[in-house]
C-alpha positions in Angstrom: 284.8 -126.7 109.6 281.5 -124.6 109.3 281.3 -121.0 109.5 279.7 -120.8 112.8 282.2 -122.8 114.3 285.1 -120.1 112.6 282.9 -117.6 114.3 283.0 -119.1 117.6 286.6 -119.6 117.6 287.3 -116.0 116.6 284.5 -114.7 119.1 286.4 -116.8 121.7 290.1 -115.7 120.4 288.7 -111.8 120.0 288.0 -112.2 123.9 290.6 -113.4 124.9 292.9 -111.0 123.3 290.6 -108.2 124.8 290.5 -109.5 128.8 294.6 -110.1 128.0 294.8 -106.7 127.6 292.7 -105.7 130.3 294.7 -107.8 132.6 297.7 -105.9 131.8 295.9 -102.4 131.8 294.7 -103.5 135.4 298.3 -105.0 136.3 300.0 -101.5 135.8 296.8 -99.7 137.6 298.8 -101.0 141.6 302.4 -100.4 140.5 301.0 -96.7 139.8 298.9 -96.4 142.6 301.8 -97.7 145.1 304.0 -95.4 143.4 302.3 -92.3 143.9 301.3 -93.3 147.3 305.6 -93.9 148.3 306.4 -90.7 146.4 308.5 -93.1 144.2 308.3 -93.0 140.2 307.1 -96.4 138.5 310.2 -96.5 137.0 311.8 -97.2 140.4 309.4 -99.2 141.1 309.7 -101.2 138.4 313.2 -101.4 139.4 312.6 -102.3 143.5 310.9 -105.5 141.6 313.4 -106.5 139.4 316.5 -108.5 139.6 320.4 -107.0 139.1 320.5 -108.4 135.9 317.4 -107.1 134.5 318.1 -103.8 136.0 321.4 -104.4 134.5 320.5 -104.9 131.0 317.1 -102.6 130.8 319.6 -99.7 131.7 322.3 -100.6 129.3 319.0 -100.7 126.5 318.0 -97.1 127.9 321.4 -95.5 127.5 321.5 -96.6 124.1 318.0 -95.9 122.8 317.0 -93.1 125.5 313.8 -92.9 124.5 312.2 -96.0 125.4 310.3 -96.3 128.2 310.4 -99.2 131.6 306.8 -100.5 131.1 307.1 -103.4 133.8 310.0 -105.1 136.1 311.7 -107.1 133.4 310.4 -105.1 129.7 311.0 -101.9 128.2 309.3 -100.5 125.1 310.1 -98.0 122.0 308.3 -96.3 119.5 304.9 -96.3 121.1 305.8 -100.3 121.6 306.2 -101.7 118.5 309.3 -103.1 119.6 309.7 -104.5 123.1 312.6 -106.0 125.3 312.0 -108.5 128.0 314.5 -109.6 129.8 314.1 -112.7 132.4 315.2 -112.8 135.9 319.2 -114.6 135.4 321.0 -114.4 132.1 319.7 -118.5 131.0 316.2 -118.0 132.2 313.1 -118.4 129.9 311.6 -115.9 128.0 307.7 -115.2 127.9 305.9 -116.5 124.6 306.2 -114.4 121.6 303.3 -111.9 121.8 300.4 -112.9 119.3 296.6 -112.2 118.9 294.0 -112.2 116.4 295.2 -108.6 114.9 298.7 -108.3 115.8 301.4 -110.7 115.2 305.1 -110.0 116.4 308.6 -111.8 115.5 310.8 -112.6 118.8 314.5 -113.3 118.6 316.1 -114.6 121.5 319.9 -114.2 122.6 319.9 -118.0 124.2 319.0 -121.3 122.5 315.6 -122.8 123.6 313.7 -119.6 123.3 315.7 -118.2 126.5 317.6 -115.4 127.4 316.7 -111.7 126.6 314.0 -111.4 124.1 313.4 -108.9 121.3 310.1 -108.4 120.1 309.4 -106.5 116.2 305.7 -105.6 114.9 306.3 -103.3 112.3 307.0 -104.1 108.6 308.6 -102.7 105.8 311.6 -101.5 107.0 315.1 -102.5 108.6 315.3 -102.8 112.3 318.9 -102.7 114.0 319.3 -105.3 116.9 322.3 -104.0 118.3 320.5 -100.6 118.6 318.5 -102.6 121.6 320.6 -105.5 122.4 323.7 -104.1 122.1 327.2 -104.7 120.0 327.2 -108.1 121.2 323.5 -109.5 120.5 323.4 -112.6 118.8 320.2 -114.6 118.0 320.1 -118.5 118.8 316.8 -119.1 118.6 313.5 -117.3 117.0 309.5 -117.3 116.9 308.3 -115.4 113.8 304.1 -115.3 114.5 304.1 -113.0 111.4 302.5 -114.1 108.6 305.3 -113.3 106.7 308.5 -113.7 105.8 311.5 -112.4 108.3 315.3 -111.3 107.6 318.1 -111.2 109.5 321.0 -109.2 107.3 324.0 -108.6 107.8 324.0 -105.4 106.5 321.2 -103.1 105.6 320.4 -103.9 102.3 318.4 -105.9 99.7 321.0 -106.6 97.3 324.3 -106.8 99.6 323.0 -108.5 102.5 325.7 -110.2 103.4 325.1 -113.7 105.7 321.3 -113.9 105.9 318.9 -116.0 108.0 315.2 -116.6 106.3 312.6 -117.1 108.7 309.5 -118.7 106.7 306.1 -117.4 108.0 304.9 -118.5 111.4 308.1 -120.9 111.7 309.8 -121.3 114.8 313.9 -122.2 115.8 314.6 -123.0 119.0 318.5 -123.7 117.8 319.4 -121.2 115.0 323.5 -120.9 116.2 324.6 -120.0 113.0 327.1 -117.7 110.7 324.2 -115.3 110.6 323.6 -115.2 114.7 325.8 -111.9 115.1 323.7 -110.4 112.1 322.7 -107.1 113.1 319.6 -106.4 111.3 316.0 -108.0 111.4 313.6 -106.7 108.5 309.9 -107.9 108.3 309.0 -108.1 105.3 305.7 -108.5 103.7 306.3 -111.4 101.6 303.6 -114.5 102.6 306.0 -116.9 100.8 307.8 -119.3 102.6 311.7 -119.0 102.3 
């Protein structure tokens, strides 16, 4: 492959990932604008669009990590979005892709086989991330999408050297059946090893 046709493809991925975002900038631009016209919040609007069970589950999330915020009818965000929750219409239902572009890569985990179900989304490296924190006491993963270039963990405890049951998700590998001892693990760490496991 030549170098101009690289720079092509990254031109054409670099736009892409720019009218993406756009697109979603514009999306949340009528949600607002209906929402002060009502006199409702866009949280409740959020919620007039949603269905029970992802009003259900986004305000179970909330009243355990209060300070994330409803940023559309089935997701809710914390810490300035590096980790996301999207939860589909019913409890079986698909899940959107895992989020990926040419600068930012994310590792889903999914509480359904098949890349269904409610969907956790993690950016940030470096550091251990606790799943029940946002999916609550009862999350288990059955499937994954790790778009990282990087390894992935999920621990069973919160350490290096004591782990307990672990799950290695090689870089940019995908599982769309990954029932195992390690599903109730409760910790995800992204680390930023390229190695494959």
């Amino acid at each position: 492959m030549t170098n101009l046709v690289r720079i092509r493809r990254a031109t054409v991925a670099l736009v892409c990932a720019a009218a993406a975002s756009l697109s979603g900038l514009l999306a949340s631009a009528p949600a607002s604008a209906a929402a002060a016209k009502t006199g409702m919040s866009t949280f409740a609007q959020y919620a007039a669009q949603a269905s029970a069970y992802q009003n259900t589950t986004i305000a179970q999330a909330l009243g355990r990590q209060p300070s994330g915020q409803r940023i559309s009818a089935s997701e809710v965000q914390w810490n300035g979005g590096s980790v996301v929750m999207a939860v589909p219409a019913t409890p079986n239902a698909s899940s959107p892709p895992c989020p990926s572009s040419l600068f930012t890569h994310w590792t889903c985990v999914y509480n359904q086989t098949n890349w269904n179900g409610t969907q956790l989304e993690f950016k940030d490296q470096g550091y251990y991330q606790d799943l029940y924190a946002y999916g609550g006491s009862g999350w288990k993963t059955y499937s994954y999408d790790n778009e990282l270039r990087q390894r992935t963990w999920l621990n069973q405890y919160e350490s290096h050297t004591h782990s307990g049951i672990t799950l290695c998700m090689s870089p940019q590998a995908i599982s769309a059946n990954s029932v195992g001892n390690w599903s109730a693990d409760r910790w995800i760490y992204l680390s930023t090893n390229g190695n494959p496991c």
